[in-house]
Structure formats: structure tokens, C-alpha cells
VOZA-556584 format. One record per residue (C-alpha): residue number from 0; residue in three letters; x, y, z. Coordinates in steps of 0.25 Angstrom, whole numbers, plus 5000, padded with zeros to 4 digits. Layout:
<nodes>
NODE    k    r     X     Y     Z
NODE  NUM  ala     X     Y     Z
...
</nodes>
This chain:
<nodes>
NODE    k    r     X     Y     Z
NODE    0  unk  5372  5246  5461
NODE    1  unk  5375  5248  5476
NODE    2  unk  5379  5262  5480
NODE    3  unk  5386  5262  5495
NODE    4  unk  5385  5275  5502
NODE    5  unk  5390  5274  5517
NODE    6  unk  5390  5289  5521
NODE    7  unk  5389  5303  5522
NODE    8  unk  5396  5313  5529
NODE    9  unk  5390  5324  5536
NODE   10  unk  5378  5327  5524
NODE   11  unk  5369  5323  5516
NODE   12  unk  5376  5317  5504
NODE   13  unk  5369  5311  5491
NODE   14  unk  5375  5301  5480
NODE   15  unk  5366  5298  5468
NODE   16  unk  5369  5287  5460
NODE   17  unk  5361  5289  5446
NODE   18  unk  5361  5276  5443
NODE   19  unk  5351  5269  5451
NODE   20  unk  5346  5286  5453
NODE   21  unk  5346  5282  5468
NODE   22  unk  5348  5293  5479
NODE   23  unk  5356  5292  5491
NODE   24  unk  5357  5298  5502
NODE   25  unk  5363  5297  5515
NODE   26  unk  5362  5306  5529
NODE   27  unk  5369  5311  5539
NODE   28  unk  5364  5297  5546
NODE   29  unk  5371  5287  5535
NODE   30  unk  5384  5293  5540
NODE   31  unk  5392  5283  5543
NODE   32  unk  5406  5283  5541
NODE   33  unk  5415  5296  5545
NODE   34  unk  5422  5301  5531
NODE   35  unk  5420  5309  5521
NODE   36  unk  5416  5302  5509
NODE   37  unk  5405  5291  5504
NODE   38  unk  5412  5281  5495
NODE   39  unk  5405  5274  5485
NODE   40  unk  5411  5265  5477
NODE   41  unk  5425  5260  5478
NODE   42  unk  5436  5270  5474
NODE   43  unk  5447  5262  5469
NODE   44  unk  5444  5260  5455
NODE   45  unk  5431  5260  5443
NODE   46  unk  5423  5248  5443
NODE   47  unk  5427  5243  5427
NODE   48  unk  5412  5247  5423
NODE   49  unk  5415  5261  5425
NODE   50  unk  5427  5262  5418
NODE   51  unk  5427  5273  5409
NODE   52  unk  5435  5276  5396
NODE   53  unk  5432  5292  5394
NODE   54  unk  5444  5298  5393
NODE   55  unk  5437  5312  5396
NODE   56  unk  5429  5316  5409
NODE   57  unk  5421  5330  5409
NODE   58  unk  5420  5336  5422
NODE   59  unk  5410  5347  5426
NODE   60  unk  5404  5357  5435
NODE   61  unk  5391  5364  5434
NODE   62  unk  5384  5373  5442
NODE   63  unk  5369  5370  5439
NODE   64  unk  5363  5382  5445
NODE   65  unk  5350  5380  5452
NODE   66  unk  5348  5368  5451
NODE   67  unk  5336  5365  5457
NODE   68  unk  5324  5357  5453
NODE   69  unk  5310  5365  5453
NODE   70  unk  5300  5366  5461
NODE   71  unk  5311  5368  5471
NODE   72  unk  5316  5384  5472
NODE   73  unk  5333  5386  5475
NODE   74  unk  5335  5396  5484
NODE   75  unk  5323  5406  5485
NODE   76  unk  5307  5399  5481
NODE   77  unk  5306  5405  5470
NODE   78  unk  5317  5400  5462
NODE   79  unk  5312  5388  5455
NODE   80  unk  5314  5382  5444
NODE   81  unk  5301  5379  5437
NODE   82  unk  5300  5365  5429
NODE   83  unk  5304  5370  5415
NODE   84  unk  5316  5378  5420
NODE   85  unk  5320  5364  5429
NODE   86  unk  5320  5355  5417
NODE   87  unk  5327  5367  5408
NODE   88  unk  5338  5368  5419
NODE   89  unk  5338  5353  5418
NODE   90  unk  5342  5352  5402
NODE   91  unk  5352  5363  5404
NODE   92  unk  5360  5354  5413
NODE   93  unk  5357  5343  5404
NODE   94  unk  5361  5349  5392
NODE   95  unk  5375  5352  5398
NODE   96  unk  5378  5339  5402
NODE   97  unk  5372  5333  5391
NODE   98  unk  5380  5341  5381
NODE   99  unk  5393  5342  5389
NODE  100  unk  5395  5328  5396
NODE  101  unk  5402  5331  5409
NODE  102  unk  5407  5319  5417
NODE  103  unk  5406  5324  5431
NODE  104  unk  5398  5336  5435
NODE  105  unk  5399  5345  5448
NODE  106  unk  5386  5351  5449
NODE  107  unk  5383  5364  5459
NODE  108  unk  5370  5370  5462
NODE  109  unk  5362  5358  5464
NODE  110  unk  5348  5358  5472
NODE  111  unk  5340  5348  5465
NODE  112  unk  5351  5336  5467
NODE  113  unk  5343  5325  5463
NODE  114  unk  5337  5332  5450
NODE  115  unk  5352  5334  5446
NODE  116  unk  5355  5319  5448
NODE  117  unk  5345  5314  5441
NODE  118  unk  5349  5324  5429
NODE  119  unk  5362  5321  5430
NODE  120  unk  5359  5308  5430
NODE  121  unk  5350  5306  5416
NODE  122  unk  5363  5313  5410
NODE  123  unk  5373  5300  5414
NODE  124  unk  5378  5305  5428
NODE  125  unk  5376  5293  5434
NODE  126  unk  5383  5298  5447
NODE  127  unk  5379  5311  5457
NODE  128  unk  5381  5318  5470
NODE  129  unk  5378  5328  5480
NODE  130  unk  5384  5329  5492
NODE  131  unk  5373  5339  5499
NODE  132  unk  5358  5344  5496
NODE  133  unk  5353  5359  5495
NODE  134  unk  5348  5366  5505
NODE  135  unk  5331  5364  5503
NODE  136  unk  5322  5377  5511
NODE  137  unk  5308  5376  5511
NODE  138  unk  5307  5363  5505
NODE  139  unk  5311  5369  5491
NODE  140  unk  5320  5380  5491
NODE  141  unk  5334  5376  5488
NODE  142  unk  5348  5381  5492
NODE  143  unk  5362  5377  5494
NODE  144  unk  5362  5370  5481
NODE  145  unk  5374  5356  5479
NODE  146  unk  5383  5351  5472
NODE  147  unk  5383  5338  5465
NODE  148  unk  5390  5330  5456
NODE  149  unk  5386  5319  5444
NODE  150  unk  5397  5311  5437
NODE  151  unk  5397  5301  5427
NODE  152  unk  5406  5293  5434
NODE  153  unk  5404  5286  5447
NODE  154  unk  5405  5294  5461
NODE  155  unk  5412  5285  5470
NODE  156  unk  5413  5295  5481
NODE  157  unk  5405  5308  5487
NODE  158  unk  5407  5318  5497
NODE  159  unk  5405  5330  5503
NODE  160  unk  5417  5339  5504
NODE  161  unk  5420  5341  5521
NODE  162  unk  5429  5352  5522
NODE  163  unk  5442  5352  5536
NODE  164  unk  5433  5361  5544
NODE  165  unk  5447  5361  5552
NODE  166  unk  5454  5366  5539
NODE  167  unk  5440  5376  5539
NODE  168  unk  5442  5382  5554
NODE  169  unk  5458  5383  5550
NODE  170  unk  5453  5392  5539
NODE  171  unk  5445  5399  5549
NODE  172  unk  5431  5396  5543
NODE  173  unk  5418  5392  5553
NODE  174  unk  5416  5378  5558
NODE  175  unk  5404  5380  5549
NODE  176  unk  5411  5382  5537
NODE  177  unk  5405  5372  5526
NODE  178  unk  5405  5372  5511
NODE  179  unk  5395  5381  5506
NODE  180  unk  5390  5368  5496
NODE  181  unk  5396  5356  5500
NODE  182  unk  5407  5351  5491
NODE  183  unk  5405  5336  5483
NODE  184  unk  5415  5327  5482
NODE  185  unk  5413  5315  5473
NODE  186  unk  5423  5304  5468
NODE  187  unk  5422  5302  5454
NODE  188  unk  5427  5289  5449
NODE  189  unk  5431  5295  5434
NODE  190  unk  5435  5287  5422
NODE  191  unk  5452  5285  5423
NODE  192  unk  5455  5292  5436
NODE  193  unk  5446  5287  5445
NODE  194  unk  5440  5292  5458
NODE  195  unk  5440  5308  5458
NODE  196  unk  5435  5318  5467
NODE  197  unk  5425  5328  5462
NODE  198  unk  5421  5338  5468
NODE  199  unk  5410  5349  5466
NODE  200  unk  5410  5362  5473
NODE  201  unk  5400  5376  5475
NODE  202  unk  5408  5383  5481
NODE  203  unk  5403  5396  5489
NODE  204  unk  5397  5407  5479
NODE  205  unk  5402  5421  5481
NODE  206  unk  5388  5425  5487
NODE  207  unk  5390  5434  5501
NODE  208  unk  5390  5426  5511
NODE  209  unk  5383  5436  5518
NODE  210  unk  5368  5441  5517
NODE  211  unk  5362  5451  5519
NODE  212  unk  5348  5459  5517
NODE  213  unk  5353  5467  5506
NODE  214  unk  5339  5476  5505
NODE  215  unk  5339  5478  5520
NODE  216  unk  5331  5492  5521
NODE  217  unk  5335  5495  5536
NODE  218  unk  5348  5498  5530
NODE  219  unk  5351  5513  5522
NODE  220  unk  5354  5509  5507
NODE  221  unk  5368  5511  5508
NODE  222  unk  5369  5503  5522
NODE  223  unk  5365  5492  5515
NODE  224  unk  5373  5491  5503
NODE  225  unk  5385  5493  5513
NODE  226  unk  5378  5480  5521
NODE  227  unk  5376  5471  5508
NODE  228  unk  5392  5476  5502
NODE  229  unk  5397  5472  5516
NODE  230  unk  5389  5458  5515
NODE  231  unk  5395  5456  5501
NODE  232  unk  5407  5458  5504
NODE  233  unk  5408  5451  5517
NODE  234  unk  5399  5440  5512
NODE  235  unk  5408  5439  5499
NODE  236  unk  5420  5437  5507
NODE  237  unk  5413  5425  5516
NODE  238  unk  5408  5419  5502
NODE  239  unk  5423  5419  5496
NODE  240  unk  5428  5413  5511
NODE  241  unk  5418  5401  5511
NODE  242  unk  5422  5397  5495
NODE  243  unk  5437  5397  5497
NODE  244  unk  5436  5390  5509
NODE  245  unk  5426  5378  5503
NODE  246  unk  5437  5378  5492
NODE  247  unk  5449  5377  5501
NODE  248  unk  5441  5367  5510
NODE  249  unk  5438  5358  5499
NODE  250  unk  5453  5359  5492
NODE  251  unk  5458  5356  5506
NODE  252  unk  5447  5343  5505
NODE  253  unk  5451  5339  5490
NODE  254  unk  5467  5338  5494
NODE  255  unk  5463  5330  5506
NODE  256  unk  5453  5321  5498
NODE  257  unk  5464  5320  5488
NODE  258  unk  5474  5316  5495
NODE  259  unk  5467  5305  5502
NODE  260  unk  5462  5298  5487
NODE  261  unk  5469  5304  5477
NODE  262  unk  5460  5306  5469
NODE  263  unk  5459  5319  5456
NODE  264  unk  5450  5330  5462
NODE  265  unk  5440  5337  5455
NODE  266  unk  5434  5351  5459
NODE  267  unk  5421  5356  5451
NODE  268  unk  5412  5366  5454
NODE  269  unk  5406  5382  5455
NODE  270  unk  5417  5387  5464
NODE  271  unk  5411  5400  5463
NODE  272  unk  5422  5408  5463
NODE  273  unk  5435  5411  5453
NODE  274  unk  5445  5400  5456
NODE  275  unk  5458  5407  5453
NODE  276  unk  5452  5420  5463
NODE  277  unk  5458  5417  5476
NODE  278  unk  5447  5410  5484
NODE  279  unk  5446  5397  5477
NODE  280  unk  5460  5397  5470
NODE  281  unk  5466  5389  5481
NODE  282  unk  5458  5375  5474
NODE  283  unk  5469  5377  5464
NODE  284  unk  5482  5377  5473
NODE  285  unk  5492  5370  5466
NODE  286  unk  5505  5375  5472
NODE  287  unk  5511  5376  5486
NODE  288  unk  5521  5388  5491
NODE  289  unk  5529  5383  5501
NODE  290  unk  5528  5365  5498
NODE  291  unk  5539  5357  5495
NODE  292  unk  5542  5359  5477
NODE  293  unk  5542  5347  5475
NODE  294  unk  5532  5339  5483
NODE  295  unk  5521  5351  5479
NODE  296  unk  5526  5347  5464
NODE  297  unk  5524  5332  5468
NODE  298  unk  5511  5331  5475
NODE  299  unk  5503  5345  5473
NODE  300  unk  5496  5344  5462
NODE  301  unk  5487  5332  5465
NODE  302  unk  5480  5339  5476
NODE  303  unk  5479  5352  5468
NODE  304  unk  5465  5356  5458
NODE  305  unk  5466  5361  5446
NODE  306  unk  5456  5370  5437
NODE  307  unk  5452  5363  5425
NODE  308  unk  5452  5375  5416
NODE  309  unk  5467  5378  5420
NODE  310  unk  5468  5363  5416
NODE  311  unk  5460  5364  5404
NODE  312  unk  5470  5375  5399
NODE  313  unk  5482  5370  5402
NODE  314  unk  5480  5359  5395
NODE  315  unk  5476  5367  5383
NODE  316  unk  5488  5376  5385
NODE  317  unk  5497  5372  5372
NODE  318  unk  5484  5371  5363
NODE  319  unk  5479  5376  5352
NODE  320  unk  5469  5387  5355
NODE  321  unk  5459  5380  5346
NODE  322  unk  5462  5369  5356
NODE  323  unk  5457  5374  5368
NODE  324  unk  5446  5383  5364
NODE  325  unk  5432  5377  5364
NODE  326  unk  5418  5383  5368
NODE  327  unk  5420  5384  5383
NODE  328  unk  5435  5390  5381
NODE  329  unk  5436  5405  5379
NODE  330  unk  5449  5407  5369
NODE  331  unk  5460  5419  5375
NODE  332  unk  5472  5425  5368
NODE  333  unk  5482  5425  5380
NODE  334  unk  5490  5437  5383
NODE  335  unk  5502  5433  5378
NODE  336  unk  5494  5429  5365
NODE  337  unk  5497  5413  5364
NODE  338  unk  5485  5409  5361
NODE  339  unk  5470  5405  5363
NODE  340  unk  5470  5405  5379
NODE  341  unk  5456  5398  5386
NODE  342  unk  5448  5407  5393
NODE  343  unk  5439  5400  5405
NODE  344  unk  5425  5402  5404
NODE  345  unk  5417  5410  5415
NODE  346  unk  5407  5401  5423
NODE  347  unk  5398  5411  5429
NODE  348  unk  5395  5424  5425
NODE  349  unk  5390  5435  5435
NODE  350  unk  5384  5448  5429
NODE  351  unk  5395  5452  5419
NODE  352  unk  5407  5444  5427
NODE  353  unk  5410  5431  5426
NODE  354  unk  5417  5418  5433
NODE  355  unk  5423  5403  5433
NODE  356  unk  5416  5397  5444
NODE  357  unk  5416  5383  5440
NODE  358  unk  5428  5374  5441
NODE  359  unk  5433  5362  5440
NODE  360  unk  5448  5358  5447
NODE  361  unk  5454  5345  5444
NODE  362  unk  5466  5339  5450
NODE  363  unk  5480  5335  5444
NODE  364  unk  5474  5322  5437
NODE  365  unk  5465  5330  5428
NODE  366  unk  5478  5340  5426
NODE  367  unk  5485  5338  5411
NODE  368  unk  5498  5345  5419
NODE  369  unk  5500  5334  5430
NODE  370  unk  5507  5321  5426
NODE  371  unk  5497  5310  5431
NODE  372  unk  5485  5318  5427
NODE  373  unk  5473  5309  5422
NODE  374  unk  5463  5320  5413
NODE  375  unk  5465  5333  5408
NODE  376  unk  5456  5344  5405
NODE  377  unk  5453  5344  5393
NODE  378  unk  5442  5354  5391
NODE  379  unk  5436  5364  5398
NODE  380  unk  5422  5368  5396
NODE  381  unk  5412  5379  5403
NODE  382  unk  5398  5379  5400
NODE  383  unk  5392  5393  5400
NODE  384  unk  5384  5396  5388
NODE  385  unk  5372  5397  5396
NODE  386  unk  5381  5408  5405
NODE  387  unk  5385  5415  5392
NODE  388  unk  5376  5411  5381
NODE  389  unk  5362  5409  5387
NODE  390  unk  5350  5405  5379
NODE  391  unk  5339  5407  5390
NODE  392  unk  5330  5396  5383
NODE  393  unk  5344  5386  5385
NODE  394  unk  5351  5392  5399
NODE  395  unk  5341  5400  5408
NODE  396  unk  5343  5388  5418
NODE  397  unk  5355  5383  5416
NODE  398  unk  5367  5390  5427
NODE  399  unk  5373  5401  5428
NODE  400  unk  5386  5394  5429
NODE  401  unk  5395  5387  5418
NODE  402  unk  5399  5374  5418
NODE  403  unk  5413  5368  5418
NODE  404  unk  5416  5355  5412
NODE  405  unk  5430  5349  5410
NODE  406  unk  5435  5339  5402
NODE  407  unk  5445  5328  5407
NODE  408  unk  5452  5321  5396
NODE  409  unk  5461  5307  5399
NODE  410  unk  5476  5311  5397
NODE  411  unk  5482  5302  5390
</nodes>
């Protein structure tokens, strides 16, 4: 096989291609065309040979938690896996895929990249990539974990995310401002509709972005507790700024992309944040105030994402409730008493609260609702047993996060 990679912009960039389990890699010194992207196949259509017939496509995103191979320590040197507890974490993420089958997969948390392709790869994902590396101290301490992606079906095209640093200074952020871990973008050559941009997300945590010595003994007790609340709330704030700016940076990036190729758009990842709260609720836009009816009605909607559980539902509105229930679908009387209503499932708890974090958002192709819509989503399904049913033997290395996987079905 011959695998053409011309260059790379700006950073290290790494394409895996499992089938020959060869790595490459390119520098700041192969750089040698001025774009964005490093394409690597023709994009016009599938060679017959991968034609495929499936009429369903499982998409998912999963935050692997640590994912770092021992002797290496993530974080602080004495966090480190020893052998046993690598190879259980290993089966747990083995046992997932093995069991549940996704198609694509968005992965966050990743230090030990190669590990993960080469386990990704003995389960039939022939095709990965990472778009940056962690941050390695000392020779084994690990921080700023990736993402990374593996699919089943060929990569064609990957990228790092660049955000308009003009739009940026507009927004009044620094000339500094970058993503807090840099966005993948792959082009996915799916079964029926082709080329489609994938994209995999961490964005910002909800972590102060302010620290401070919070056992500082020149201070009196109560001085410092004032110091560490006004670090937290402060530090909160900057937090919150820098995630809905790398959302609205990216959305600005996916309409562009978008319009340029025209092709579906799918968004996946930890978003660490509620997406209907504010900060990130801007990613679903999907009307205009002050546009013209009729061209908003006409052209809108291909540039807009939609959440796959809102998806999921409406599909399932005029069901039966035994319809829609399954084992990762909580059942709800609704307030007007019509019936079983689906409840989403949390995908991080913290203490006694709880969160959806993960999401995927699709464009209009994979939306039931719009006219020349390819797939809709036919099922909806959070992993979290380990989250709320842990058997420590089973989970004790597994996430703390659950993972979201969707199912595509062919409209006919």
C-alpha cells in the first residue's frame, strides 16, 4: 500500500495506519505546502473494495481516564499504574468494545498513544490518529493528556483544529489564546454518505484557572480562606471563558469547513460542561432573529449541530413506551401524564451531584426531521454501570466517566 503524507502545519501531527502497524511522523521541517489539512486519499468517491453494505454505523465517545501505560507516572511520580492494574484497565477497555461494537470512536485522556493504537488495533480498528502528544517532565511524568480517534473506516483526512485568532482578538481574548487540548479533525469515508468530518473535543474542565497555596501559613486562617474563595471564583470564571470561547471558535471553524466541502459534521467528546447551560448552548444555534424567513428556512440547517439524544427522542416521540425503553434509557411519566417519557442518563457524577458531560452533535444528514437526511438515530446508549453499579474486582480501573454511543440507522 502506499500512504502519501505531504505536510503538517504548525505541530507535530501523527497518522497511524494499522495495517502495515507502521508510525509516521512528520515535523515542523516537512512542512511544506501553506493549508491546513494533509489529504490522503482521493476524496471523490470509495474505491469499490470498500464499499460497504451495513445499514447501521455506531458512533462513540469515550473518555479513558488516565490512560497511561506503567512504568510512566501521569501527573505527579507517584501515580503509576503497576503491571497488573495496566493490563486490567487494558480488558476493561477491551471488553467495552468488544461487547458494544462502535464504528468510530472519540477518545479523550490519552498519554500512552501508541499503546492505545495498538489496542484499538487487535479489536478491528484498522485506522487512528492524534493530532498532538502529551506533555512528558522528567522523562516519565505525564501531562496534558490527547485526544485521538480510531475508526473502522478509512481516514482520508486529519487535522488540527486552528482557531481566527482575528475573530479571537474581536472577542477580546490574548494573541496567546489556544485550545486548552488541541481539537482533531478527521474525514471519515463512512458506508452511504461518504466523506464526513469527525471531530473530537476536551474541552476546558471547570478547574480554577487560578492557583494558589491553599495551606500558605504566613496568612491568619480566615485570610486565607478569603484568598483561596477569591482564587475560586475568579479562576472559575477564567475556566468558563476559555471553554465557550474554544466552543464558539471551533463552531465558527466547522461552518467554515462546511461550507468549503459540504460535507455532514459530527461533533463528539467530554465537553465538560452542561450543554443546554449558557456557555456551550451556542454549539446548537439553530435560528436566527433578525435573517431573512425564508432564506434562514432554506439554507440554515445544514450548518447547524444537533444533539443526538434530542434526535434519539424525537424519533421516538409517537412510540410505544416499550419502544423506547431499553437498559440505558431511564422511563418518565411526563407532567401532563401522556406517557413513558426518556430520561437521559448522567455521565459523571461528582459527590452526590451529577452531569451529562459527553456529547455527540450531528448535523441535518443524520436528522430524521430534515428531508434529505441520510441516517437517523436510532438508539442512544450510556455506559455507566461502572459509575453506578461498581463491582471493584470488574471497575476499579475503568473511568469515571460514561460512555456514549449512538446508533445511525439507513433511512429508507
Amino acid at each position: 500500500m502506499v500512504l502519501v503524507v505531504i505536510k503538517l502545519w504548525h505541530s507535530a501531527k501523527i497518522l497511524y495506519d494499522v495495517d502495515n502497524s507502521t508510525q509516521y511522523k512528520l515535523s515542523k521541517a516537512t512542512i511544506i505546502s501553506d493549508c491546513n489539512t494533509s489529504p490522503l486519499t482521493d476524496n471523490s468517491k470509495q474505491s469499490p473494495e470498500m464499499m460497504i453494505t451495513n445499514s447501521t454505523l455506531k458512533i462513540a465517545t469515550f473518555n479513558l481516564f488516565n490512560y497511561l501505560e506503567s512504568p510512566n507516572a501521569y501527573y505527579e511520580f507517584e501515580r503509576i499504574y503497576t503491571a497488573e492494574q495496566w493490563a486490567k484497565k487494558q480488558r476493561w477497555i477491551i471488553d467495552y468494545l468488544t461487547e458494544h461494537q462502535p464504528d468510530v470512536i472519540g477518545f479523550q485522556e490519552v498519554f500512552s498513544i501508541e499503546s492505545l493504537r495498538e489496542l484499538v488495533k487487535q479489536q478491528g480498528y484498522a485506522h487512528f490518529a492524534v493530532v498532538d502528544e502529551p506533555q512528558v517532565i522528567d522523562d516519565f511524568i505525564y501531562k496534558r493528556p490527547v485526544v485521538a480517534i480510531a475508526a473502522k473506516y478509512p481516514i482520508v483526512e486529519v487535522a488540527s483544529v486552528k482557531h481566527d485568532y482575528e475573530l479571537a482578538s474581536t472577542l477580546g481574548l490574548t494573541e496567546d489564546f489556544a485550545f486548552s487540548r488541541r481539537v482533531l479533525r478527521a474525514t471519515i469515508s463512512l458506508p452511504h454518505i461518504g466523506n464526513t468530518d469527525c471531530y473530537v473535543v476536551h474541552f476546558k474542565s471547570k478547574r480554577p484557572s487560578i492557583e494558589i497555596d491553599e495551606t500558605n501559613k504566613e496568612l491568619t486562617a480566615e485570610k486565607n480562606i478569603i484568598e483561596i474563595l477569591k482564587a475560586n471564583v475568579a479562576g472559575g470564571w477564567g475556566s468558563t471563558i476559555q471553554r465557550g470561547s474554544e466552543a464558539t471558535l471551533l463552531m465558527i471553524e466547522m461552518i467554515s469547513r462546511r461550507e468549503a466541502t459540504q460535507q455532514p459534521m459530527i461533533l463528539m467528546g467530554d465537553f465538560n460542561n452542561d450543554l443546554a447551560d449558557g456557555v456551550l448552548s451556542h454549539l446548537l444555534t439553530n435560528t436566527l432573529r433578525f435573517a431573512p424567513a425564508f432564506d434562514s428556512k432554506t439554507y440554515l440547517a445544514k450548518y447547524c449541530l444537533n444533539d443526538a439524544w434530542q434526535l434519539f427522542t424525537k424519533l421516538n416521540d409517537d412510540c410505544e413506551p416499550d419502544e423506547v425503553a431499553n437498559e440505558s434509557i431511564q422511563g418518565v411519566i411526563d407532567k401532563d401524564n401522556q406517557g413513558l417519557k426518556p430520561l437521559r442518563k448522567a455521565t459523571h457524577y461528582f459527590g452526590a451531584s451529577s452531569s451529562v458531560l459527553d456529547y455527540i452533535l450531528l448535523s441535518c444528514e443524520f436528522d430524521s426531521g430534515y428531508d434529505d437526511s441520510f441516517f437517523e438515530v436510532s438508539d442512544y446508549h450510556t455506559y455507566d454501570r461502572h459509575l453506578i453499579n461498581p463491582e471493584f474486582e470488574r471497575d476499579d480501573l475503568s473511568t469515571d466517566h460514561g460512555v456514549v454511543c449512538i446508533t445511525l440507522k439507513l433511512r429508507e
